[in-house]
C-alpha positions as CSV (number, residue, x, y, z in Angstrom):
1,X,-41.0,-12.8,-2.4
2,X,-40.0,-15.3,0.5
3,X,-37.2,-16.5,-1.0
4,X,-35.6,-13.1,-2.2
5,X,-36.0,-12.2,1.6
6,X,-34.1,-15.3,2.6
7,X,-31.2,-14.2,0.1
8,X,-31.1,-10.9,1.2
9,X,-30.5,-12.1,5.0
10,X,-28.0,-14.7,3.8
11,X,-25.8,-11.8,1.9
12,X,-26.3,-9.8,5.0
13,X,-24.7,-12.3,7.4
14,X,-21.9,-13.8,4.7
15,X,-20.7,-10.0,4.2
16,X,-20.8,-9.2,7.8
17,X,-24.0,-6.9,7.8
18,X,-24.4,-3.0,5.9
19,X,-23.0,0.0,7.2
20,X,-26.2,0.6,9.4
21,X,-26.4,-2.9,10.7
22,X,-23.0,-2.2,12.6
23,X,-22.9,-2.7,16.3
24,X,-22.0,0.9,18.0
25,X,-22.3,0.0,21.7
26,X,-20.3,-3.6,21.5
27,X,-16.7,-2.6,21.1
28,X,-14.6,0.0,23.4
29,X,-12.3,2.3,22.1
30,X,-8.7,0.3,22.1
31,X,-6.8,3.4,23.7
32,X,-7.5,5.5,26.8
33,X,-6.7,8.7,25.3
34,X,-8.8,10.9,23.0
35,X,-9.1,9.4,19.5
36,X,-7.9,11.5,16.9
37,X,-7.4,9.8,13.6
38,X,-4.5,10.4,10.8
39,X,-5.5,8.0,8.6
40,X,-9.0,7.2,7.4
41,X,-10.7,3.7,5.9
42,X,-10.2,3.4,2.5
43,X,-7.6,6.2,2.0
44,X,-5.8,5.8,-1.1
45,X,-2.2,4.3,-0.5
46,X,0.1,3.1,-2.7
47,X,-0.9,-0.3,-4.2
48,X,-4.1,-0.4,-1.8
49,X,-6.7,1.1,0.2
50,X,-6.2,1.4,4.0
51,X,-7.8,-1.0,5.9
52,X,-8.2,0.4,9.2
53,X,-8.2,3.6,10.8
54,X,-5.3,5.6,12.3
55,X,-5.3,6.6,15.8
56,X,-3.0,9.5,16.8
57,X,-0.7,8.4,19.9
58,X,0.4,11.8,21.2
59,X,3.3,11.5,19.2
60,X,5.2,8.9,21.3
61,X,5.0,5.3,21.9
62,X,4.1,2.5,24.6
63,X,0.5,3.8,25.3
64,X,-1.2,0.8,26.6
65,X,-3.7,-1.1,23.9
66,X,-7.1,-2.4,25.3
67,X,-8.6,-5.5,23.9
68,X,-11.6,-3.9,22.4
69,X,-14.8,-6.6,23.6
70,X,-14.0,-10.4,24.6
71,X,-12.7,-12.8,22.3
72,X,-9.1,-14.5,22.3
73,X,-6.0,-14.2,20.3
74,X,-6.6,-16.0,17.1
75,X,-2.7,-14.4,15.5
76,X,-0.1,-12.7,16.3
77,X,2.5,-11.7,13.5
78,X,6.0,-9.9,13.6
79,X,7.8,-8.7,10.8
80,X,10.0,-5.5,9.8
81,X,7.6,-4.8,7.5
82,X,4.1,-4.2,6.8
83,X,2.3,-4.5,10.1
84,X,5.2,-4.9,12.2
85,X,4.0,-6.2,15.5
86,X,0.7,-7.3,15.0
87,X,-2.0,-9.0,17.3
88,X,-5.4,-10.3,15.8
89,X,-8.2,-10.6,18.7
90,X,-11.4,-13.1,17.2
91,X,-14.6,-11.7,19.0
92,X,-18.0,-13.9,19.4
93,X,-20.1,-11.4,17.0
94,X,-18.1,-12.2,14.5
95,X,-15.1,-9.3,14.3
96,X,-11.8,-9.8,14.3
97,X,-10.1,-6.6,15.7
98,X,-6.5,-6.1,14.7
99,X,-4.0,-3.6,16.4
100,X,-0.8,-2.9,14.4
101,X,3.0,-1.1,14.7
102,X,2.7,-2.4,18.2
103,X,6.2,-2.0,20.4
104,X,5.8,-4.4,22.5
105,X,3.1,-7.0,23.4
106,X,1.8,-7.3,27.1
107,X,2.7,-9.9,29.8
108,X,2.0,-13.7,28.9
109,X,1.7,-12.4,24.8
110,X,4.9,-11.0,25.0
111,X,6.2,-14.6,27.0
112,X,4.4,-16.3,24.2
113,X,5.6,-14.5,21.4
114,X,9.0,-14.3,22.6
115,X,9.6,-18.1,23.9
116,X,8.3,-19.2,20.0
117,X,11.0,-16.8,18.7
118,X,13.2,-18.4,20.2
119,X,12.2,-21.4,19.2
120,X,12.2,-20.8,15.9
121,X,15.3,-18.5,16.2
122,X,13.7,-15.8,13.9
123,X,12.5,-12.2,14.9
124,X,10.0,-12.4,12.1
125,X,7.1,-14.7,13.6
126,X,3.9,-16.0,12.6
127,X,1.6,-17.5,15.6
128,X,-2.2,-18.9,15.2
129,X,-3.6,-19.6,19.1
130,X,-6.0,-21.8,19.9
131,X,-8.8,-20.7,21.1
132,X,-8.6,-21.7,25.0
133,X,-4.9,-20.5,24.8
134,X,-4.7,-17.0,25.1
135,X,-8.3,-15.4,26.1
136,X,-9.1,-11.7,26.5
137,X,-11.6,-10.0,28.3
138,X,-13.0,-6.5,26.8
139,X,-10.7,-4.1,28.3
140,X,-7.7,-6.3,28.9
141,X,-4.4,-4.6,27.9
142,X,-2.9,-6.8,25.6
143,X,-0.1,-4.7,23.9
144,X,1.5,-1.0,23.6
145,X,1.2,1.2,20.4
146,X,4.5,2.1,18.8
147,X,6.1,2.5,15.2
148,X,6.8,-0.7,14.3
149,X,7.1,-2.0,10.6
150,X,6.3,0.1,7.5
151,X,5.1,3.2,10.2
152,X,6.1,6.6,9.6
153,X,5.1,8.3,12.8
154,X,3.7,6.4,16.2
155,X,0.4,5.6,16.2
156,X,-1.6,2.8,16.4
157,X,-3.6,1.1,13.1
158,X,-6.9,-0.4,13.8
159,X,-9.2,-2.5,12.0
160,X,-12.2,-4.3,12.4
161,X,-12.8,-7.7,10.0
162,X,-15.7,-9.3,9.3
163,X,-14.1,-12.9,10.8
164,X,-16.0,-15.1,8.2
165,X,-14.1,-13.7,5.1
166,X,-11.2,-11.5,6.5
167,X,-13.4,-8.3,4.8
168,X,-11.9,-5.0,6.8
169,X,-14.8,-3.1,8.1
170,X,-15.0,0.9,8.1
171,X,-14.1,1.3,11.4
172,X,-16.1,4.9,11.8
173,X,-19.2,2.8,11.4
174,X,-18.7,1.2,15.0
175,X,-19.6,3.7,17.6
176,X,-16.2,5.2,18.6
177,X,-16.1,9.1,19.8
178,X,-14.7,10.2,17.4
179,X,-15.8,13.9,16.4
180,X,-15.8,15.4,12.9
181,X,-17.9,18.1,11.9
182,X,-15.6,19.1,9.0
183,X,-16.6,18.5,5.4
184,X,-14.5,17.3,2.7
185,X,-12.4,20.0,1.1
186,X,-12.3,19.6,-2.8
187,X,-9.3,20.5,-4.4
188,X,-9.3,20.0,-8.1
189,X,-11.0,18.2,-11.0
190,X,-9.6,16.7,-14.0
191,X,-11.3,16.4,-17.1
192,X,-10.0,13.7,-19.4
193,X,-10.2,12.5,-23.0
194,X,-11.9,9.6,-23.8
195,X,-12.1,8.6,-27.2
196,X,-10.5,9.3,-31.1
197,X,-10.1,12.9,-31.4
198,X,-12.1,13.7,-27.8
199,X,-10.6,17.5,-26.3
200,X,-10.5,19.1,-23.6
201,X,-10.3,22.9,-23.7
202,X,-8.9,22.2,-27.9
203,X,-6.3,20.0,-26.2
204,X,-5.7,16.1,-26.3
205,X,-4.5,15.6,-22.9
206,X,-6.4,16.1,-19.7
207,X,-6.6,19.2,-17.5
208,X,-6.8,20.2,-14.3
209,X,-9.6,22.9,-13.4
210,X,-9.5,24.7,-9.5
211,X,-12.2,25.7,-8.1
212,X,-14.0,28.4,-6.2
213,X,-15.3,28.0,-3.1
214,X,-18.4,29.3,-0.8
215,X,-19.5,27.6,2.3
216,X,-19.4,23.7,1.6
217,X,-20.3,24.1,-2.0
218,X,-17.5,24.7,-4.8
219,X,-17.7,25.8,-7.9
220,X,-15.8,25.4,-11.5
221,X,-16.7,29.3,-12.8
222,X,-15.6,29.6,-16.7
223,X,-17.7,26.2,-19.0
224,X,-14.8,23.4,-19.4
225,X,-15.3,23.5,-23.3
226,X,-15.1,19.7,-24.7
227,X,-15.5,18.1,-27.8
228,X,-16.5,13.9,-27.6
229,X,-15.9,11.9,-24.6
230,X,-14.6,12.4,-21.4
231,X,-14.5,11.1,-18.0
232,X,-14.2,13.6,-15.0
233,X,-11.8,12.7,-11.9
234,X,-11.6,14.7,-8.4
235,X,-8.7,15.7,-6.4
236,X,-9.9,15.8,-2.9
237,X,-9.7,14.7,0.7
238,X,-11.1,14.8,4.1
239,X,-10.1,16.6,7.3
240,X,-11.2,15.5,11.0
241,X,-11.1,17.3,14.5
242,X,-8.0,18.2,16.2
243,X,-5.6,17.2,13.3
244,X,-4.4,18.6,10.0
245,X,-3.9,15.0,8.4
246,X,-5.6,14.9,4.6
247,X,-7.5,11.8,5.2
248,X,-9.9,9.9,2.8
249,X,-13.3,10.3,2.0
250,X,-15.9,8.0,2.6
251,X,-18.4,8.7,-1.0
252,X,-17.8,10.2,-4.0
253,X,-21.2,11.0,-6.6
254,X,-21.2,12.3,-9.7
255,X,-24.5,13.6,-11.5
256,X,-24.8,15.2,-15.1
257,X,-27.7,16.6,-15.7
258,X,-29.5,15.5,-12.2
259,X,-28.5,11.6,-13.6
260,X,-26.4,9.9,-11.2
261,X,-23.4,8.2,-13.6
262,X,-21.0,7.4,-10.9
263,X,-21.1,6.5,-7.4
264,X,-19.0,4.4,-4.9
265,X,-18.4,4.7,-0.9
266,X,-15.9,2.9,1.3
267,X,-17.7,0.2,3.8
268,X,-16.0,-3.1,3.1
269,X,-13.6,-4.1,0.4
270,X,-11.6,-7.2,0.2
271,X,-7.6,-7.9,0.2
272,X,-7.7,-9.5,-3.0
273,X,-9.2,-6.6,-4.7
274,X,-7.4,-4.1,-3.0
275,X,-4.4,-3.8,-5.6
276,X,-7.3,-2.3,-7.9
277,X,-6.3,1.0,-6.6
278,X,-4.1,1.5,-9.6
279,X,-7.4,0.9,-11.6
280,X,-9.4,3.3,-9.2
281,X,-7.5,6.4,-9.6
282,X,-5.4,8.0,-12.4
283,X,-2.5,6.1,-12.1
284,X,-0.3,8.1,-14.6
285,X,-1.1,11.2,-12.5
286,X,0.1,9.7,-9.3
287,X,3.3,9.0,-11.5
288,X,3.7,12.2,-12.7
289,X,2.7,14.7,-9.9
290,X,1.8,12.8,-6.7
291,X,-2.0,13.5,-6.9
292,X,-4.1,10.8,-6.0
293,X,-7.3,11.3,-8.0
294,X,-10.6,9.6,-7.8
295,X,-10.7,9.2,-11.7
296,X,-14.6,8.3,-11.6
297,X,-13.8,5.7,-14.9
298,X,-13.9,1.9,-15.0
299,X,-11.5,0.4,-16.6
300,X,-12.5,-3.0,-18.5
301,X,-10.5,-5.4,-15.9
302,X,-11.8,-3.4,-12.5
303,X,-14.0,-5.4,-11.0
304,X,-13.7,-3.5,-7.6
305,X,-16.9,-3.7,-5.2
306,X,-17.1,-0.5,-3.8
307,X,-18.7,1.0,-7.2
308,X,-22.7,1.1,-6.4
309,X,-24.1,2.4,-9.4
310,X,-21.8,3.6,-12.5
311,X,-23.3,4.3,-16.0
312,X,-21.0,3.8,-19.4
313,X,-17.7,2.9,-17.3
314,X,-18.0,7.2,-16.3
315,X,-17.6,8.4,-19.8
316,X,-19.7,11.5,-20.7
317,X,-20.5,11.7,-24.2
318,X,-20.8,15.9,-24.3
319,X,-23.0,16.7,-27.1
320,X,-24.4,20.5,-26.0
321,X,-24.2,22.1,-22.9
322,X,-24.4,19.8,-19.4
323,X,-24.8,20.3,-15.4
324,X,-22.2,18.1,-13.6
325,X,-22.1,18.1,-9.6
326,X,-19.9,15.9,-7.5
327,X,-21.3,15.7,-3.8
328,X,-18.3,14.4,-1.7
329,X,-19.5,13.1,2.1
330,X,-17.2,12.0,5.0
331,X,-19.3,8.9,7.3
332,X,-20.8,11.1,9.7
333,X,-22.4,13.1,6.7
334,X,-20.3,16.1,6.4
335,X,-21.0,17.2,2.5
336,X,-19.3,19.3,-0.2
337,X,-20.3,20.3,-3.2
338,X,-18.7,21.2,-6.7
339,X,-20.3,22.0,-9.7
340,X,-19.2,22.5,-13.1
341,X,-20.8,22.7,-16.7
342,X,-19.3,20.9,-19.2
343,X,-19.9,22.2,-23.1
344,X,-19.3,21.0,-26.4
345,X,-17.0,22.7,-28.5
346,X,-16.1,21.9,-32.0
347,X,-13.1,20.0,-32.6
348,X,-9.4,21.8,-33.0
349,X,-6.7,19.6,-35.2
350,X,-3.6,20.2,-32.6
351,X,-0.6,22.0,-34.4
352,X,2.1,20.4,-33.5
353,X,1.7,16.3,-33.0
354,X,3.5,14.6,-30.2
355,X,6.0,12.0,-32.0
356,X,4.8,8.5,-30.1
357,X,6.6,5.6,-29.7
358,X,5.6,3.3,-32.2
359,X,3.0,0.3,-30.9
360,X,5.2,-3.3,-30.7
361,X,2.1,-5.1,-30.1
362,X,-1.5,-5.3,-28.8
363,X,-2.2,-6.9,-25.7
364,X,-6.1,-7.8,-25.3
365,X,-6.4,-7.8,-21.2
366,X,-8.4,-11.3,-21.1
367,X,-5.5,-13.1,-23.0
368,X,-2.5,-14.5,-21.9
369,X,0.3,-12.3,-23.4
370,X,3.8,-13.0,-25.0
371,X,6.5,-10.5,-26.1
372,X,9.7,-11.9,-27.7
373,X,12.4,-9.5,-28.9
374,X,16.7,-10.1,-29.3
375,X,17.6,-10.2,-25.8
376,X,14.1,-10.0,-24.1
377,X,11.4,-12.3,-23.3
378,X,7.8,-11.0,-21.5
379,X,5.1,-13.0,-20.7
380,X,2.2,-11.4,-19.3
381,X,-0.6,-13.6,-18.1
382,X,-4.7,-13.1,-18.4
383,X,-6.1,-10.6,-16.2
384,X,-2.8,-9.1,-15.4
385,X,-3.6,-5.5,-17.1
386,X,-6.7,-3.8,-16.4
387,X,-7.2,-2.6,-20.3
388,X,-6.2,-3.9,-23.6
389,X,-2.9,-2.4,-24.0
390,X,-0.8,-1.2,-26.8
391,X,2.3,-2.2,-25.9
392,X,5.3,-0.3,-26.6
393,X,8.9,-1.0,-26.3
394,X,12.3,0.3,-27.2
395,X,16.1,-0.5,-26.5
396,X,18.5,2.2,-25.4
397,X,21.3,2.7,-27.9
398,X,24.0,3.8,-24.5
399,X,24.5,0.7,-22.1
400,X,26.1,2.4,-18.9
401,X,28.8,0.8,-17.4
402,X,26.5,-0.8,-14.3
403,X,25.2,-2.7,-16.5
404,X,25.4,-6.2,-18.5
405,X,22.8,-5.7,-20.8
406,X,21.1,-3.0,-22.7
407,X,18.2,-1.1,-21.6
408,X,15.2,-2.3,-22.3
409,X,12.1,-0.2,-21.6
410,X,9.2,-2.6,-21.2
411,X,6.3,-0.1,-21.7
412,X,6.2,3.1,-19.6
413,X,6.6,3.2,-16.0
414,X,2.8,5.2,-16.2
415,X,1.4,2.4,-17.0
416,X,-0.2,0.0,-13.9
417,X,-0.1,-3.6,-14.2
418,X,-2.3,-5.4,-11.6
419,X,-0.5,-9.1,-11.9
420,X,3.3,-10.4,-11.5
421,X,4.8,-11.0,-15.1
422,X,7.4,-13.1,-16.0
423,X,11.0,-11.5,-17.4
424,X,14.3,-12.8,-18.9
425,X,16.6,-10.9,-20.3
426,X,20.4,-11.8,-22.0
427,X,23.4,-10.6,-21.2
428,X,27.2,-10.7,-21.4
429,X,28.0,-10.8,-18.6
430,X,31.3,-13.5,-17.3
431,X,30.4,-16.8,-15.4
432,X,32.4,-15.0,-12.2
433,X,30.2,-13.2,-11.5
434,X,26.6,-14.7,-12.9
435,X,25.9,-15.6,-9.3
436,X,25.6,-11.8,-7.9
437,X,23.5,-10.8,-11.4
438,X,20.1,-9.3,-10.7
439,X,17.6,-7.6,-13.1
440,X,17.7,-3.5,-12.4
441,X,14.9,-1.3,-13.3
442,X,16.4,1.9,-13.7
443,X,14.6,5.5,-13.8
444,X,15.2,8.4,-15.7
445,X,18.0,9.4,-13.6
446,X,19.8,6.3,-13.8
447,X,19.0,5.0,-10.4
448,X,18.9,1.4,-10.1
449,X,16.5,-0.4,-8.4
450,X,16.6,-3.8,-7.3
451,X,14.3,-6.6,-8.7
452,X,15.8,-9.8,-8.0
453,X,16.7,-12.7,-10.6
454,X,17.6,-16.0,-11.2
455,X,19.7,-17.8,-14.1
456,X,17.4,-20.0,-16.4
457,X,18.4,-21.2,-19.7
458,X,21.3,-18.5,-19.9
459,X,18.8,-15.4,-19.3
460,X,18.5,-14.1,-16.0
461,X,14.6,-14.1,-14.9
462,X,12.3,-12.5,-12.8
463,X,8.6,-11.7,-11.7
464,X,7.3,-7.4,-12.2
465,X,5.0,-5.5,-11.1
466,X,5.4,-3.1,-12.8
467,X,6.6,-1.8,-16.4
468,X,9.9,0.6,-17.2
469,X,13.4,0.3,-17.6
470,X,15.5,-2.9,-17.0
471,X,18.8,-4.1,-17.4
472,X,21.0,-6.4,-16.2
473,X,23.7,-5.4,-12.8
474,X,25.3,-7.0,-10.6
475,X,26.0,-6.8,-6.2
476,X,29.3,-7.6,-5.0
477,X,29.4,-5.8,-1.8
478,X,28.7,-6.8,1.4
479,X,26.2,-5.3,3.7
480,X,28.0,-2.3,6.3
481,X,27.8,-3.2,9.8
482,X,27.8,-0.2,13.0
483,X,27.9,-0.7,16.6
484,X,26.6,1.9,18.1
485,X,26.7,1.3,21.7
486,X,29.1,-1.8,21.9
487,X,32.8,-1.9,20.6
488,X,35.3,-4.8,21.6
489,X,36.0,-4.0,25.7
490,X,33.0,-2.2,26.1
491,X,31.7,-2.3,29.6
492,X,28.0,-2.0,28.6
493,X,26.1,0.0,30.9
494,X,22.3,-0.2,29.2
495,X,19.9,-2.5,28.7
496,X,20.6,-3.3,24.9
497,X,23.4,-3.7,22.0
498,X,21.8,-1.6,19.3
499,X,23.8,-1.5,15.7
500,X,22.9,-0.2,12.4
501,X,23.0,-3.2,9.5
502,X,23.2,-1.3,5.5
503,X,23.0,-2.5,2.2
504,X,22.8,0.2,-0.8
505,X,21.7,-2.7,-3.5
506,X,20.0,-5.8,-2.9
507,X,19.0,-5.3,0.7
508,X,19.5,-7.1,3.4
509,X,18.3,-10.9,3.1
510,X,18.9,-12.3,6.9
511,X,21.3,-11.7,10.0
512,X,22.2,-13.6,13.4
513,X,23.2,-12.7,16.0
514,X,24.7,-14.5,18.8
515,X,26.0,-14.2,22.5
516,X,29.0,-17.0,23.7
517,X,27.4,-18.9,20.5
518,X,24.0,-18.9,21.4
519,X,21.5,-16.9,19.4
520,X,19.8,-13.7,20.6
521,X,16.8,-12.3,19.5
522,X,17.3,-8.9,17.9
523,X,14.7,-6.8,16.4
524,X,15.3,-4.9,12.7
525,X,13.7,-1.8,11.8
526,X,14.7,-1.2,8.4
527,X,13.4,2.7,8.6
528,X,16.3,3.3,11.2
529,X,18.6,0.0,9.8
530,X,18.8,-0.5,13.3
531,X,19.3,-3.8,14.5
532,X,18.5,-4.0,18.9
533,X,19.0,-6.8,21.4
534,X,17.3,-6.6,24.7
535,X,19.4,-8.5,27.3
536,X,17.7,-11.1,28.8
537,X,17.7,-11.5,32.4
538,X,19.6,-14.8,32.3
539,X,22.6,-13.6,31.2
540,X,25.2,-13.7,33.9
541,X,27.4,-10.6,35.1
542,X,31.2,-10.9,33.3
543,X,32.9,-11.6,30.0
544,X,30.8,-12.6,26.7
545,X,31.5,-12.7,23.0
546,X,29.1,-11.1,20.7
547,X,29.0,-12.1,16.8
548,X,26.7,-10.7,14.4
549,X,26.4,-12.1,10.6
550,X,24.6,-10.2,8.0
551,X,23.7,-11.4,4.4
552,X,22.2,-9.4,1.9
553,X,19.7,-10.8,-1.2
554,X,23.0,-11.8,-3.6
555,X,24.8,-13.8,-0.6
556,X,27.4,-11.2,0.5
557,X,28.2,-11.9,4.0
558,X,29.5,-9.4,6.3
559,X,30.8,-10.0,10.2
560,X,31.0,-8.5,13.5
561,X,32.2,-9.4,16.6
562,X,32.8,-8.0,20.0
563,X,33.6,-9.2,23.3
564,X,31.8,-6.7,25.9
565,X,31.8,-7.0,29.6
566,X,28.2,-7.2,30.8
């Protein structure tokens, strides 16, 4: 008995404590306004689950950002992307706090961060402090919230880690007044086939059923009539005080028959398991419609640890008539209800049989897979898909005149694939122009996307994430280049050169910038394209050149240059 106890305190400690073992009185709230959130942890987002929680800034930015307990600055990242300005604070009690799509850091951080830009001559940054260099006290302001990075609206994203492991913490477990006395609003469920000649309502694909609703408890009213096995997924989504944002829930449990066969809730997770999203929910259905559904299934390669308790991967084997409830909570315990019965039905030989595309080849998920066909070369390693797979494929019969190979459809672009695999495809394509080649996935609409590339052994090759269309194009045009407040002879009158930098193909790979040959920093936001330099105060009053370079991905170079009286 003594030493189970021992392992249970060790788990306890490694993982950073259970959702009640949280502090709620050691952090403050890392904004002085009310905190209304518009994102959730754990919401589902594309290719993850969201790590933090979204605080509302009143729609605008620079609203100062208080260091949220004692500790020191332990990172501090800029990119375009992602995060955008970032700042990491480590904390004695084992936390890291992180605050996200900052605009601007405060005093010495900004000095810091700034002087090693410099340094580096890069706007996109990557600092680790030591631990006497920049210290915090709880309460400190040490940035302002803004919309930097991949941000849609202002606001500011916060997190709390578990320092040990980097493990992002549900943030709603810490204390923070936040009010919520709104349960989860359940939107739809989806009942789906899950074996040889398994139906659904005498149908072979999986349907949607809405339901009725009373109170906090919903209710499916007509029997969902199946024959075999099935799995049931819900539609559904969280709302909070003082905003209309759909957030995420916190639990989802599913009972048949008063047995519990599925249940997870989002505490921790980690970042290398957060890609099993695509696993988590019904990734075709995201595809097709846009819903996001808790599909309540395991697939064979999901090794996610939010699941608590799941019986038979979440397939229902419907034999007679059966009592399913989902109860769906929010963290402060806000519960709705659905029920539903489930019957068995006898089975209905469909009419008219869809005409599949014929299987190429059978790809067990615990193998290392190769495909080899004229002009086309896959190789998909272990662990990479998150079932066995029968793998289709197919080649256009129309080439269009972008591109320099056929089209080959790898698969079906409803498909998730959790790994990067490895393609090379042929083409015809002259030695002129082999250098700006790239591999294209293209859509249904014949929209190309880019996906990168590089020549070896005379196929053009490159890493996927994901499976559809590809082909072979190519980027000879430069990237467009706008001034919007500078023009040669400008007298500039404001505080900053701001310019929009474009590129419709391969995106933009780097730029420089530079006053009377020196470089300036100037930050990118690829939402706007806009490209900004702050002048720095020691720039002297008079006459200066200003020259901008822009590459995109393919190495076409465009130029700008103005000389502006400051």
């Amino acid at each position: 008995m003594r030493h189970i106890l021992i392992y249970i305190l060790v788990q306890l400690t490694v993982l950073g404590g259970s959702a009640q073992n949280h502090p709620t009185d050691y952090f403050q709230a890392p904004l002085d306004i009310p905190l209304i959130l518009s994102g959730t942890f754990g919401e589902l987002r594309s290719n993850h689950f969201h790590a933090g929680i979204d605080i509302k800034t009143q729609g605008a930015s620079g609203h100062k950002i208080y260091a949220v307990a004692d500790g020191y600055i332990s990172r501090i990242k800029v990119s375009p992307w992602g995060y955008g300005k970032a700042l990491y604070i480590t904390h004695p009690n084992g936390y890291t706090s992180v605050y996200a799509h900052l605009s601007k850091y405060h005093g010495s951080i900004e000095e810091y961060v700034k002087k090693a830009q410099y340094n580096e001559e890069s706007f996109t940054i990557e600092l680790f402090p030591g631990k006497e260099e920049l210290v915090v006290k709880k309460g400190d302001i040490v940035a302002f919230s803004g919309n930097s990075g991949s941000s849609a609206a202002p606001h500011l994203h916060f997190e709390l880690r578990t320092s040990k492991n980097e493990y992002p913490q549900n943030g709603l477990h810490f204390g923070f007044d936040i009010a919520d006395d709104i349960a989860p609003i359940i939107r739809e469920i989806k009942v789906k086939p899950r074996g040889k000649k398994s139906q659904v309502n005498q149908q072979e694909l999986g349907k949607f059923f809405k339901p009725t609703k009373k109170g906090n408890i919903y209710k499916i009213e007509k029997p969902i009539l199946v024959h075999g096995k099935v799995s049931v997924g819900i539609y559904t989504h969280d709302l909070l005080n003082g905003a209309n944002n759909k957030n995420g829930v916190y639990s989802v449990d599913l009972n048949i028959d008063g047995n519990q066969i599925y249940y997870h809730k989002m505490d921790e997770f980690g970042f290398h398991e957060t890609r099993y999203i695509n696993s988590h929910i019904d990734y075709a259905e995201k595809q097709l419609s846009n819903k996001r559904i808790h599909s309540c299934f395991l697939e064979a390669n999901n090794p996610l640890s939010i699941y608590e308790h799941v019986e038979n991967n979440g397939v229902i084997d419907v034999d007679s008539t059966h009592q399913g409830k989902f109860t769906i909570k929010d963290v402060y315990g806000n519960t709705s209800e659905l029920h539903f019965i489930l019957k068995a039905s006898d089975y209905i030989p469909p009419n008219n049989s869809k005409i599949s595309t014929p299987t190429a080849a059978t790809f067990p998920y615990q193998e290392a897979n190769i495909f080899i066909n004229e002009g086309i070369e896959i190789h998909i390693p272990k662990n990479a898909l998150y079932d066995t797979l029968e793998f289709q494929y197919s080649v256009s019969p129309d080439t269009p005149s972008t591109c320099y190979a056929p089209i080959h459809h790898v698969h079906n672009e409803n498909t998730a694939i959790h790994k990067s695999y490895a393609i090379s495809i042929e083409s015809t394509l002259g030695s002129t122009l082999k250098d700006k080649a790239f591999i294209a996935q293209i859509n249904k609409n014949g929209k190309l996307t880019y996906r990168g590339g590089k020549w070896v052994n005379n196929k053009l090759t490159t890493k996927l994430k994901s499976f559809g269309g590809f082909s072979v194009a190519v980027d000879t045009i430069a990237p467009t280049i706008k001034g919007l407040n500078i023009y040669p002879g400008k007298t500039m009158t404001s505080s900053a050169i701001r310019m929009t930098i474009k590129d419709d193909l391969s995106g933009i790979k780097s730029y420089r910038g530079e006053i009377d040959d020196n470089w300036i920093l100037m930050e990118f936001d690829p939402k706007r394209a806009r490209l900004t330099h702050y002048f720095e105060k020691e720039l002297e009053r008079g006459k200066h050149t200003f020259n901008l370079e822009v590459t995109d991905d393919k190495n076409n170079k465009s130029y700008y240059k103005a000389e502006f009286i400051y």
